[in-house]
Predicted model as a PDB file, atoms N, CA, C, CB and O in Angstrom, pLDDT in the B-factor column:
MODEL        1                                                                  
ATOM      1  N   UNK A   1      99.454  81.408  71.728  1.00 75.00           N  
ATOM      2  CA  UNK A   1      98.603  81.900  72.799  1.00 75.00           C  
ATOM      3  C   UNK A   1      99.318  81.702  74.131  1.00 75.00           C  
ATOM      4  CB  UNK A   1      97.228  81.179  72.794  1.00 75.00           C  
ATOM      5  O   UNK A   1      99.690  80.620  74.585  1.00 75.00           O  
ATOM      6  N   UNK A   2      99.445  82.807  74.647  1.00 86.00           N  
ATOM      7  CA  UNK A   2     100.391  82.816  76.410  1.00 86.00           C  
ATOM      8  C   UNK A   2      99.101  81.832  77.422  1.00 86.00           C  
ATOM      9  CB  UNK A   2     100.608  85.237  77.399  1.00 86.00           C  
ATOM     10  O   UNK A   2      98.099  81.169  77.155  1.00 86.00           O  
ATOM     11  N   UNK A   3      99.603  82.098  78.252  1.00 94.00           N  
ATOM     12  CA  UNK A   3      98.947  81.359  79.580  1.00 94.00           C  
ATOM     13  C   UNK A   3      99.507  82.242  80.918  1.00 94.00           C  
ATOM     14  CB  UNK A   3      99.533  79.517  79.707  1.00 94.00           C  
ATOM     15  O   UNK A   3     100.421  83.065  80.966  1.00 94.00           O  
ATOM     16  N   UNK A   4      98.513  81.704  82.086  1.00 96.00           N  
ATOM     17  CA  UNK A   4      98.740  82.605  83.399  1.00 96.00           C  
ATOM     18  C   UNK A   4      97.910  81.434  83.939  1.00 96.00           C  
ATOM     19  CB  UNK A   4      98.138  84.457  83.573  1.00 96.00           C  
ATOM     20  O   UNK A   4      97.102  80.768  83.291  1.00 96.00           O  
ATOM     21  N   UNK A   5      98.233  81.293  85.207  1.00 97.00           N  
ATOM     22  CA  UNK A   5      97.407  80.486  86.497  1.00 97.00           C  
ATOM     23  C   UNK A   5      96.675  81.559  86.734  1.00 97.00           C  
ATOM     24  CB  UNK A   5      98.253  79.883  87.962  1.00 97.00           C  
ATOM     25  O   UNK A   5      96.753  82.678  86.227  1.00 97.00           O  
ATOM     26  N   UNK A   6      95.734  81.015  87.789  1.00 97.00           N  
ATOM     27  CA  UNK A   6      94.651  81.945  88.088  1.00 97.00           C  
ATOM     28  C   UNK A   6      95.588  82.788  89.257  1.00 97.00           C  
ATOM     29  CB  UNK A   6      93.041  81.116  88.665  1.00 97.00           C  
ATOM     30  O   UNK A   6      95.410  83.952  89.615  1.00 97.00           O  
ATOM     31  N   UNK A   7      96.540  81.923  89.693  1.00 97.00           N  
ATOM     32  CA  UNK A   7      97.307  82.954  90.960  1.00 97.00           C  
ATOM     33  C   UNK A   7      98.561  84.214  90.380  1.00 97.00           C  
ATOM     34  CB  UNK A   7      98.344  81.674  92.184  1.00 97.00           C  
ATOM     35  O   UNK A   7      99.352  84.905  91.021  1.00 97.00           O  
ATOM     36  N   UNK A   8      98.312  84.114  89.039  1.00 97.00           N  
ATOM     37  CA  UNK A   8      99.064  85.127  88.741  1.00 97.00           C  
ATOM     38  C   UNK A   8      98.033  85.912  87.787  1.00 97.00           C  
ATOM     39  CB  UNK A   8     100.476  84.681  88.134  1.00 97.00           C  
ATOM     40  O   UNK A   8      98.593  86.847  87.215  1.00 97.00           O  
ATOM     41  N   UNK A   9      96.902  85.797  87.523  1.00 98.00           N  
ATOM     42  CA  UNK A   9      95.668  86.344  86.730  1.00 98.00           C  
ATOM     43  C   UNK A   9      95.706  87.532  88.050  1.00 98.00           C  
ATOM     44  CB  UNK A   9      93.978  85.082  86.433  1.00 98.00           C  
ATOM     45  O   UNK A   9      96.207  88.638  87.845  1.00 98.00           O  
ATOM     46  N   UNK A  10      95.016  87.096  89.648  1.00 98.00           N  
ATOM     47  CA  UNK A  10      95.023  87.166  90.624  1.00 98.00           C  
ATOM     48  C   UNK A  10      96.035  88.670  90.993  1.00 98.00           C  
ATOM     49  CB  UNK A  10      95.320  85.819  91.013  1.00 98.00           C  
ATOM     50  O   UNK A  10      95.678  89.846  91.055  1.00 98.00           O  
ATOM     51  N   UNK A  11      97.170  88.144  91.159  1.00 98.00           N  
ATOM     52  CA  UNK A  11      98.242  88.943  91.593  1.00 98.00           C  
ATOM     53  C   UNK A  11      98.210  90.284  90.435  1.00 98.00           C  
ATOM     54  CB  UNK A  11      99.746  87.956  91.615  1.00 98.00           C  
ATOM     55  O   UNK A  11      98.271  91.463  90.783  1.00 98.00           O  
ATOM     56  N   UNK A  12      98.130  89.943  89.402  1.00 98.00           N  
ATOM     57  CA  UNK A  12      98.077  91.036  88.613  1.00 98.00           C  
ATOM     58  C   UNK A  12      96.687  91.967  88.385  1.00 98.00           C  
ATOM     59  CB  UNK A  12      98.516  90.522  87.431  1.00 98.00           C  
ATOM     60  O   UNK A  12      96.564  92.945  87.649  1.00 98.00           O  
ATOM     61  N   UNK A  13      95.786  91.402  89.171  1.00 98.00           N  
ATOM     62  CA  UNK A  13      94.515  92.604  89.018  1.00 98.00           C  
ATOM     63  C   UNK A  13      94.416  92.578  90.050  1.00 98.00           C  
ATOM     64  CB  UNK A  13      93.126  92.527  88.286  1.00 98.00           C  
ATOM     65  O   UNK A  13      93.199  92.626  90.235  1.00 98.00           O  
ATOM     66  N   UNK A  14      95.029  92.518  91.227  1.00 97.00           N  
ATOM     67  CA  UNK A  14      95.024  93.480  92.869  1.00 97.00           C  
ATOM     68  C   UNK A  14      96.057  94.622  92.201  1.00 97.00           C  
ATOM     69  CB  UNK A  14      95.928  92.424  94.745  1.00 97.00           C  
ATOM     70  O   UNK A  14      95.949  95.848  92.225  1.00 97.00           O  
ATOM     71  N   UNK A  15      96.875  93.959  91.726  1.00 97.00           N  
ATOM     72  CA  UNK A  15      98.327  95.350  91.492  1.00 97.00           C  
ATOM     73  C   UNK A  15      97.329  96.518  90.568  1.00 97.00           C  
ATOM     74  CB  UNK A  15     100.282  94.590  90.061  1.00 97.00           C  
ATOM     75  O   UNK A  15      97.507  97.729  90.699  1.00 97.00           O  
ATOM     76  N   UNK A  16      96.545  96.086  89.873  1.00 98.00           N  
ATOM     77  CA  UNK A  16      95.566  96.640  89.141  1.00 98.00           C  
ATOM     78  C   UNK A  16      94.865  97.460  89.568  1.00 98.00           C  
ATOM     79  CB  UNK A  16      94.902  95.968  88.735  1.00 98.00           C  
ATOM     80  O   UNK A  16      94.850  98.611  89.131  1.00 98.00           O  
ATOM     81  N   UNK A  17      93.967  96.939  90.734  1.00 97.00           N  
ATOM     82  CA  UNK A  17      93.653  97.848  91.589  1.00 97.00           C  
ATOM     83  C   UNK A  17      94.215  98.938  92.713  1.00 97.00           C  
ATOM     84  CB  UNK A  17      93.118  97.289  91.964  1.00 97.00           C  
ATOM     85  O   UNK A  17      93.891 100.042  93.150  1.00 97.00           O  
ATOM     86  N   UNK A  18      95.205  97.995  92.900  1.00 97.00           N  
ATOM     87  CA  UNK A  18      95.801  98.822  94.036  1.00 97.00           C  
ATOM     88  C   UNK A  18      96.773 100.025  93.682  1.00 97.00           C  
ATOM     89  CB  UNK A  18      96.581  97.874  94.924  1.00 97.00           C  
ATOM     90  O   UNK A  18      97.130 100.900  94.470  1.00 97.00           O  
ATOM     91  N   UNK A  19      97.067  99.928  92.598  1.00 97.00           N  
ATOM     92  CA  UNK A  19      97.735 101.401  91.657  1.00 97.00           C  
ATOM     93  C   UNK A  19      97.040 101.689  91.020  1.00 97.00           C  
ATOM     94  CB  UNK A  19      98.879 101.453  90.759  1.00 97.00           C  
ATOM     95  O   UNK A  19      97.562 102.163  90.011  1.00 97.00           O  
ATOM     96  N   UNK A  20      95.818 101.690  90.986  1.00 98.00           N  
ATOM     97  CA  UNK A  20      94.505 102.095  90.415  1.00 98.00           C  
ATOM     98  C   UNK A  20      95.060 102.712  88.887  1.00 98.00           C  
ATOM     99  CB  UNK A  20      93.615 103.343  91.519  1.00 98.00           C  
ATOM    100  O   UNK A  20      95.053 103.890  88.528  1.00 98.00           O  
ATOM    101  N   UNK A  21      95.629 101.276  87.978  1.00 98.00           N  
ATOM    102  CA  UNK A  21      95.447 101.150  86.770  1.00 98.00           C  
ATOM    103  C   UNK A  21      94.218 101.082  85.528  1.00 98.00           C  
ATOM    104  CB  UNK A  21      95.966 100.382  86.838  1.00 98.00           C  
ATOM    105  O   UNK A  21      93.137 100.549  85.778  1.00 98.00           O  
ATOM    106  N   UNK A  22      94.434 101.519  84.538  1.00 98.00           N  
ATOM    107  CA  UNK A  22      92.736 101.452  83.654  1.00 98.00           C  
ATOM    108  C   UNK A  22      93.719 100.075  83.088  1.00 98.00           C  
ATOM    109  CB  UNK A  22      91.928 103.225  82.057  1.00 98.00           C  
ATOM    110  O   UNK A  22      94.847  99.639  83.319  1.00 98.00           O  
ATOM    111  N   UNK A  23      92.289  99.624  82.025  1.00 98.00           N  
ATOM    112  CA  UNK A  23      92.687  98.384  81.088  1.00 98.00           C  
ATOM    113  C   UNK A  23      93.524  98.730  80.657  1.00 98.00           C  
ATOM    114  CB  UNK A  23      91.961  97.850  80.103  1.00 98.00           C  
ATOM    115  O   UNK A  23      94.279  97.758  80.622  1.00 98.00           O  
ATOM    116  N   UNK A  24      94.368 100.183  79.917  1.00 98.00           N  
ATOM    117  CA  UNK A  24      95.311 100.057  78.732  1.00 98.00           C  
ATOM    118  C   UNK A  24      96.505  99.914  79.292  1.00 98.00           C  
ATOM    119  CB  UNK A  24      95.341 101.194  77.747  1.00 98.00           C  
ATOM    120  O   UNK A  24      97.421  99.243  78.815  1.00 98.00           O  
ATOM    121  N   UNK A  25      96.553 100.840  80.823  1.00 98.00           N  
ATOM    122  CA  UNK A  25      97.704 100.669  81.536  1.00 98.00           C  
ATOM    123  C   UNK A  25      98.194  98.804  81.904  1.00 98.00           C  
ATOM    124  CB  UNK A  25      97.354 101.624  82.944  1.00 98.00           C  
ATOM    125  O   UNK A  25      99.156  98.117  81.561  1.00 98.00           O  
ATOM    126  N   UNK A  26      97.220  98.596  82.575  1.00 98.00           N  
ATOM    127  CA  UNK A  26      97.385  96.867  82.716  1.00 98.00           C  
ATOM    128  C   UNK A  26      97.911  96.109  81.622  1.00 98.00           C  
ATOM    129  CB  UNK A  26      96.031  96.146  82.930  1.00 98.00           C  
ATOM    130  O   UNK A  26      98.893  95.367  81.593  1.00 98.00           O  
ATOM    131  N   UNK A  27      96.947  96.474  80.568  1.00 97.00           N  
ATOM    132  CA  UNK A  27      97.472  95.268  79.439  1.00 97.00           C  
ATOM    133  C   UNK A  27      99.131  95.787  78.938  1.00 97.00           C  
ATOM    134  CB  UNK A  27      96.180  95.239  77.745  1.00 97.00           C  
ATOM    135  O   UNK A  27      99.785  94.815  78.559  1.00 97.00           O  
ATOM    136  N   UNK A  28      99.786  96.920  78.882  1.00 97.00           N  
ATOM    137  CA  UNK A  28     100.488  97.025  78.619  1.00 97.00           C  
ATOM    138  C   UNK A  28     101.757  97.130  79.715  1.00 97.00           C  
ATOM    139  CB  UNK A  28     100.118  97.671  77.911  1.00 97.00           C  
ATOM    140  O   UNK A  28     102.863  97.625  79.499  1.00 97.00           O  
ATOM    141  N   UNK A  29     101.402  96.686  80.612  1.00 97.00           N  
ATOM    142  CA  UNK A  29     102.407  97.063  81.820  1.00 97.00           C  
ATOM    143  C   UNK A  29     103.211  95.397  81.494  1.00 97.00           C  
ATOM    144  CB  UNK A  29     101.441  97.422  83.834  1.00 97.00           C  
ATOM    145  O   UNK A  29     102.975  94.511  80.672  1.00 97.00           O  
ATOM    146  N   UNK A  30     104.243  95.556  82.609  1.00 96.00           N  
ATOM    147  CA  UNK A  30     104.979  94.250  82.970  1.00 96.00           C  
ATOM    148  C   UNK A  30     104.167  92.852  83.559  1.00 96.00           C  
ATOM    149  CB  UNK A  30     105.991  94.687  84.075  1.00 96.00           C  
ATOM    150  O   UNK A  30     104.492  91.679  83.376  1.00 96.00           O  
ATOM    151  N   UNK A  31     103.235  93.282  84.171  1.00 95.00           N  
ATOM    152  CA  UNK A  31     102.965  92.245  84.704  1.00 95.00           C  
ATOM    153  C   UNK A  31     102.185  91.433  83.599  1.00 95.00           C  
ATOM    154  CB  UNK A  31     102.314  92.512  85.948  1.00 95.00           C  
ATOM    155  O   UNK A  31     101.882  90.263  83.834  1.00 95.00           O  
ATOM    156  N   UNK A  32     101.822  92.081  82.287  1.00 97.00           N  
ATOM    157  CA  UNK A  32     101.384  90.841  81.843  1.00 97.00           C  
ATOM    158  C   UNK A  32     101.997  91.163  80.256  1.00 97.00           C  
ATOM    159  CB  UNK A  32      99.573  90.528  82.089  1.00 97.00           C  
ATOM    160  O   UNK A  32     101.394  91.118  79.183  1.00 97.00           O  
ATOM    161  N   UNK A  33     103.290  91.471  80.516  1.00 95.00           N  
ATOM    162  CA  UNK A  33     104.084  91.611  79.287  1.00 95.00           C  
ATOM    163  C   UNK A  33     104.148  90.102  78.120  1.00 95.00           C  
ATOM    164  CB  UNK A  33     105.676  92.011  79.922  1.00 95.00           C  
ATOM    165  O   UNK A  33     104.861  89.134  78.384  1.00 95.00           O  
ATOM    166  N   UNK A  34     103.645  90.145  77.399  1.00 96.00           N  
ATOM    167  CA  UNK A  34     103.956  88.463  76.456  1.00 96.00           C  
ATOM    168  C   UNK A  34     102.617  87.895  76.794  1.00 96.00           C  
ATOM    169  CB  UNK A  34     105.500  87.141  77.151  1.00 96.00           C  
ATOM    170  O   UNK A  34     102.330  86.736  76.493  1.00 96.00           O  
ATOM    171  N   UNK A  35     101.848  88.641  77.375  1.00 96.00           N  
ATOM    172  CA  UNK A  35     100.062  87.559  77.549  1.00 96.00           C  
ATOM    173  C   UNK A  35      99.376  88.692  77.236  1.00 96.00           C  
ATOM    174  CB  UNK A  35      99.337  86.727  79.430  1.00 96.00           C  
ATOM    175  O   UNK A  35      98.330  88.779  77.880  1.00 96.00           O  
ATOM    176  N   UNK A  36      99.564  89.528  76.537  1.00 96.00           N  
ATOM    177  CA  UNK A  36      98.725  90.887  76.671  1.00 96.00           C  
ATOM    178  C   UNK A  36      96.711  90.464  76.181  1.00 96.00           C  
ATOM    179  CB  UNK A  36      99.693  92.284  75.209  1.00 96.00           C  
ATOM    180  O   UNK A  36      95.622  90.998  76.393  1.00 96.00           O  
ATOM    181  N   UNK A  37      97.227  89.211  75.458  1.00 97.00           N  
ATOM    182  CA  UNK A  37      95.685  88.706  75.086  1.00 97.00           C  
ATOM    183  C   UNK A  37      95.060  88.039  76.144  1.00 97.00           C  
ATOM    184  CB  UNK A  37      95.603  87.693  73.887  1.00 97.00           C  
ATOM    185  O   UNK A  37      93.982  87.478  75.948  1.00 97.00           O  
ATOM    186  N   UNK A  38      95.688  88.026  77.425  1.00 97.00           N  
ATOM    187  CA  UNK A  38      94.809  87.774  78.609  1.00 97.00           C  
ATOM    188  C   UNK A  38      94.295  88.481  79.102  1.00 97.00           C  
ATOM    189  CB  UNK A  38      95.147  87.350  79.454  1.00 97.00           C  
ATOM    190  O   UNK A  38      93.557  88.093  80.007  1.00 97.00           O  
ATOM    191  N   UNK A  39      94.373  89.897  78.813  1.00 98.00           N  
ATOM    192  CA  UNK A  39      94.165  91.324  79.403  1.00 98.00           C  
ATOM    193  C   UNK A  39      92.429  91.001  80.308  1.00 98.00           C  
ATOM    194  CB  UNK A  39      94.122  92.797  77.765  1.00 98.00           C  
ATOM    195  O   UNK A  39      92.276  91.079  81.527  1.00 98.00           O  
ATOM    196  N   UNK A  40      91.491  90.700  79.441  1.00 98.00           N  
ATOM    197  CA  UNK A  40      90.096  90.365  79.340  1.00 98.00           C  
ATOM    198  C   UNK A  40      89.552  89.591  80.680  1.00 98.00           C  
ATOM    199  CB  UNK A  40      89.906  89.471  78.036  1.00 98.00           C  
ATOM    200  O   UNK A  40      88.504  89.838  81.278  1.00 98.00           O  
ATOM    201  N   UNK A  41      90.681  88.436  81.048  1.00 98.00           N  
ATOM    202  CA  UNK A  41      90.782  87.177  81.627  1.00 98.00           C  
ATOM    203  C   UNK A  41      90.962  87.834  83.151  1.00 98.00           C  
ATOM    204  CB  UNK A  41      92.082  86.135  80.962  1.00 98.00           C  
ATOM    205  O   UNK A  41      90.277  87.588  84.144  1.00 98.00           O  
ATOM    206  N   UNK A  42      91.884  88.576  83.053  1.00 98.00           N  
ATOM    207  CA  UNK A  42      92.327  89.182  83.958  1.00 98.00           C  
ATOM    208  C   UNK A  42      91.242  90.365  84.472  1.00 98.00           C  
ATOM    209  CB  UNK A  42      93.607  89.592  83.505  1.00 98.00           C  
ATOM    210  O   UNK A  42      90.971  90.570  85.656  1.00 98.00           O  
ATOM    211  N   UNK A  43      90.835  90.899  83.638  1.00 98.00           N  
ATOM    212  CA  UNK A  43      89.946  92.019  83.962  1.00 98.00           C  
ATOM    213  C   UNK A  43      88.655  92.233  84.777  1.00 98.00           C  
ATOM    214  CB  UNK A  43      89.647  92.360  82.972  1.00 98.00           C  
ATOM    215  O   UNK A  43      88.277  93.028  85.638  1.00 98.00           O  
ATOM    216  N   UNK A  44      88.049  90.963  83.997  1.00 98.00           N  
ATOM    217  CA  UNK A  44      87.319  90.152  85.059  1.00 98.00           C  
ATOM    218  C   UNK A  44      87.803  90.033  86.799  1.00 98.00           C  
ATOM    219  CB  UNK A  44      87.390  88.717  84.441  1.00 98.00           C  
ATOM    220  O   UNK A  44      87.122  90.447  87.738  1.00 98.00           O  
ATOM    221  N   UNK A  45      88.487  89.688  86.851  1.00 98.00           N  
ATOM    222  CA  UNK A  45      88.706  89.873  88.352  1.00 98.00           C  
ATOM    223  C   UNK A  45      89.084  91.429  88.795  1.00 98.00           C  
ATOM    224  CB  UNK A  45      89.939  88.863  88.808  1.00 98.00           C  
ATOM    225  O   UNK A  45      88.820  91.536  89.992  1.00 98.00           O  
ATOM    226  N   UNK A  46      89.485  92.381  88.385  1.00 98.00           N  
ATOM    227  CA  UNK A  46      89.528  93.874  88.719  1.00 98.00           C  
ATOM    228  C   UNK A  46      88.181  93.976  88.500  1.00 98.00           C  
ATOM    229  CB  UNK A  46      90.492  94.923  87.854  1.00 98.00           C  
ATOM    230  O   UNK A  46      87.862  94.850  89.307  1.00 98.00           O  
ATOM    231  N   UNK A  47      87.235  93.659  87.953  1.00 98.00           N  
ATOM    232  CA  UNK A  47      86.256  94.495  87.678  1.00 98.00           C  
ATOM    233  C   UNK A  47      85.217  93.931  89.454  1.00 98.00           C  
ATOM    234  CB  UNK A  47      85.487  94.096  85.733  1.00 98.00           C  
ATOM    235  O   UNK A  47      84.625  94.663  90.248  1.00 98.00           O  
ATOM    236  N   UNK A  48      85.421  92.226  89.481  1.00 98.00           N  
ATOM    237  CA  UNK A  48      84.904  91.320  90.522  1.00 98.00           C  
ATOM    238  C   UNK A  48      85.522  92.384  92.299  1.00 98.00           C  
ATOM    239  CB  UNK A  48      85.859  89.320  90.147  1.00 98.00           C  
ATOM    240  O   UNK A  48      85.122  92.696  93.421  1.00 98.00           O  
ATOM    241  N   UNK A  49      86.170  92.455  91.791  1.00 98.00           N  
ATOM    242  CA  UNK A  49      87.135  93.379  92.798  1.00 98.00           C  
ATOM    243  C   UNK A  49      86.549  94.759  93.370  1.00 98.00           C  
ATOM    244  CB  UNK A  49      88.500  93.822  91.969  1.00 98.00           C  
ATOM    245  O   UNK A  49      86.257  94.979  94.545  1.00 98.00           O  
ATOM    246  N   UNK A  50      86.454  95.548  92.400  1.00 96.00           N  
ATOM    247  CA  UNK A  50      85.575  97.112  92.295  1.00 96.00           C  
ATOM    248  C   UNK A  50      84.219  96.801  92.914  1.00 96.00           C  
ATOM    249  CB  UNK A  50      85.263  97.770  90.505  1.00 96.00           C  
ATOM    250  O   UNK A  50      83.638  97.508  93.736  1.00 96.00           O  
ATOM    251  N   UNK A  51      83.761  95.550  92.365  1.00 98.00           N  
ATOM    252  CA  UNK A  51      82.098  94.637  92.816  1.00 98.00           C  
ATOM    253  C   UNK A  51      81.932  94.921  93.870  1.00 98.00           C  
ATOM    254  CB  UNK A  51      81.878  92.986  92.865  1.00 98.00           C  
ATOM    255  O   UNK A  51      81.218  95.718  94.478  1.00 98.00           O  
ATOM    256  N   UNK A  52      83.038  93.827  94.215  1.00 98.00           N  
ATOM    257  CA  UNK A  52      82.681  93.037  95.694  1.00 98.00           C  
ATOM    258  C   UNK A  52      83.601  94.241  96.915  1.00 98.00           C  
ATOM    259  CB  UNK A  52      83.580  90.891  95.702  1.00 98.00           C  
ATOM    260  O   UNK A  52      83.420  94.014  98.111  1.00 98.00           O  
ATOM    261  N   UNK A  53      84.341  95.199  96.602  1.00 97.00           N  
ATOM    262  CA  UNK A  53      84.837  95.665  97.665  1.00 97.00           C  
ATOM    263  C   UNK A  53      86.530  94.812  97.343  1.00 97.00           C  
ATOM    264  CB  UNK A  53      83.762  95.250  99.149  1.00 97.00           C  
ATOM    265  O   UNK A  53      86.771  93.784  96.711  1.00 97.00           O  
ATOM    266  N   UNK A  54      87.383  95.684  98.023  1.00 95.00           N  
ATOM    267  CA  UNK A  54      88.682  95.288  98.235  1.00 95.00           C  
ATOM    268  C   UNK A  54      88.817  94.094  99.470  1.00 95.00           C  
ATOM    269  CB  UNK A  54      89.484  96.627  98.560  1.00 95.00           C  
ATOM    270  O   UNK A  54      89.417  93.046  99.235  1.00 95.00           O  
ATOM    271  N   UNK A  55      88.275  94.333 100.634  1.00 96.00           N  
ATOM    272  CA  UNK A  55      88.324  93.621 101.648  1.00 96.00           C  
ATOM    273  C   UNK A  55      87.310  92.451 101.292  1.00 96.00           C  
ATOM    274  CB  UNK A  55      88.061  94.440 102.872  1.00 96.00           C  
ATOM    275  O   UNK A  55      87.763  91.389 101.718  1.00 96.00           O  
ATOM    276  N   UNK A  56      86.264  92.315 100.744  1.00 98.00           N  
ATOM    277  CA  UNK A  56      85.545  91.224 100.750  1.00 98.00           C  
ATOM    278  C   UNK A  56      86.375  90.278  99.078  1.00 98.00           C  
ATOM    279  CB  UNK A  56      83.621  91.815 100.734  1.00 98.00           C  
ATOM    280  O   UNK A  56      85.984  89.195  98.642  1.00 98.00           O  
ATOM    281  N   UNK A  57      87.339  90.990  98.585  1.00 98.00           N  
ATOM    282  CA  UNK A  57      88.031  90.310  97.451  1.00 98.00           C  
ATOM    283  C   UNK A  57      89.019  89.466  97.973  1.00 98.00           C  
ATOM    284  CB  UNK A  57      88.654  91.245  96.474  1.00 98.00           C  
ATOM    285  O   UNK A  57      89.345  88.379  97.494  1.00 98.00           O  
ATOM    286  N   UNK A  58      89.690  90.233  99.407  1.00 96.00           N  
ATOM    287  CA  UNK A  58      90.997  89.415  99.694  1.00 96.00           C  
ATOM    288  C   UNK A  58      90.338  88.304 100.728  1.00 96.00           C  
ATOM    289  CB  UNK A  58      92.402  90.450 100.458  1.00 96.00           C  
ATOM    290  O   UNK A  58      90.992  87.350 101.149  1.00 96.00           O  
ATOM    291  N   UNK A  59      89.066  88.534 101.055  1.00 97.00           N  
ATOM    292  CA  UNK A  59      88.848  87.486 101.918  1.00 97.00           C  
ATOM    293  C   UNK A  59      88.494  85.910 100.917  1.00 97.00           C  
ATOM    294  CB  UNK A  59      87.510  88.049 102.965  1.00 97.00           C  
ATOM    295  O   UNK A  59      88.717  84.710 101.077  1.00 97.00           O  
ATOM    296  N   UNK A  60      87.875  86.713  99.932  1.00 98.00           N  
ATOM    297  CA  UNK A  60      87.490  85.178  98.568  1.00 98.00           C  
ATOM    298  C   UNK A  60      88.671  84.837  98.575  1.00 98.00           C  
ATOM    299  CB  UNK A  60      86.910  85.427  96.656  1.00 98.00           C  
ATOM    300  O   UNK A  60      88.882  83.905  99.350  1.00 98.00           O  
ATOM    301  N   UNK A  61      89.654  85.250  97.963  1.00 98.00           N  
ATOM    302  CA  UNK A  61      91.348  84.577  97.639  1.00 98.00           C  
ATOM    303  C   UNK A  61      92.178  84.683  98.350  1.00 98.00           C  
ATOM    304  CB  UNK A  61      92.120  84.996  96.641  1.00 98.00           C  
ATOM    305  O   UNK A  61      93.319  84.912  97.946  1.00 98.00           O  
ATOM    306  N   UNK A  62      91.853  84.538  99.780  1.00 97.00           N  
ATOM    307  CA  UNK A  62      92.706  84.670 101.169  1.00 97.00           C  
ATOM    308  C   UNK A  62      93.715  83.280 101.106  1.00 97.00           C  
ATOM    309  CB  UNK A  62      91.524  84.650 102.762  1.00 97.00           C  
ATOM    310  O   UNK A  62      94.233  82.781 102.106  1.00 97.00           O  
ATOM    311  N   UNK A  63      93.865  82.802  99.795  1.00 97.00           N  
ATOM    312  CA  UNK A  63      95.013  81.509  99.140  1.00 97.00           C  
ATOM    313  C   UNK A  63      95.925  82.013  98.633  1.00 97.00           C  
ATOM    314  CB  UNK A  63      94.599  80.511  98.018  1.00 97.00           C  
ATOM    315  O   UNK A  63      97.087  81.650  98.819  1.00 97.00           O  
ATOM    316  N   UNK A  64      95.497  83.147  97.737  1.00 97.00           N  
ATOM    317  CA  UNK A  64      96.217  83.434  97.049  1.00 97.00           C  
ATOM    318  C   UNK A  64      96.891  84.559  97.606  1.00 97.00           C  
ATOM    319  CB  UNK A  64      95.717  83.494  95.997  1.00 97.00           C  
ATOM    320  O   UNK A  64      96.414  85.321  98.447  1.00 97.00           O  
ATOM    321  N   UNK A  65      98.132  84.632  97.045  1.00 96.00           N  
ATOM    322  CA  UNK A  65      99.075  85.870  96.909  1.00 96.00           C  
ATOM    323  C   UNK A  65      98.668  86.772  96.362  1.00 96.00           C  
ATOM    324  CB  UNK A  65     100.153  85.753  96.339  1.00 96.00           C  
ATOM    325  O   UNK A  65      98.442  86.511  95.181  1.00 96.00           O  
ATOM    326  N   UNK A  66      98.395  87.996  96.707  1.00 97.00           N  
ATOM    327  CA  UNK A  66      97.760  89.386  96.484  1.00 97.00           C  
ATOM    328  C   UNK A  66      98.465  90.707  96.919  1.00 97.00           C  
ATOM    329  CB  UNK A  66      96.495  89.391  97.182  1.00 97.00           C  
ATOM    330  O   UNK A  66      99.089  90.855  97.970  1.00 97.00           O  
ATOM    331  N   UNK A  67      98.262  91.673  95.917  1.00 95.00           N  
ATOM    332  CA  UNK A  67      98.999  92.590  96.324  1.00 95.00           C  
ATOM    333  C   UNK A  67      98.763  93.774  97.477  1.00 95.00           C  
ATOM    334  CB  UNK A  67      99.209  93.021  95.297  1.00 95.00           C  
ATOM    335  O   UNK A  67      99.653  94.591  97.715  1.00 95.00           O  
TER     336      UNK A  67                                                      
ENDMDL                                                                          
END                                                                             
């Protein structure tokens, strides 16, 4: 079973959004090449993202590195 910090869960579902990727594209892209069973983990936050607005997403994780 792979692993990801939440700051690279993070980084990879802004890139998600922001190249306005679907799930199959994501799970199979680079950024989460060798964790593809995090796809889910990750998705959750693209989906939190679409929710809450882009600007009210980067203000929650205004810590984190985002794309």
């Amino acid at each position: 079973m792979s692993e990801m910090t939440k700051e690279e869960m993070l980084w990879a579902a802004s890139i998600a959004v922001g190249k306005n990727l679907d799930y199959e594209q994501l799970m199979y892209s680079d950024y989460l090449y060798g964790k593809e069973d995090l796809i889910d983990d990750v998705w959750e936050y693209v989906d939190e993202c679409k929710e809450i607005g882009n600007r009210e997403f980067k203000k929650k994780y205004h810590n984190y590195k985002l794309y």
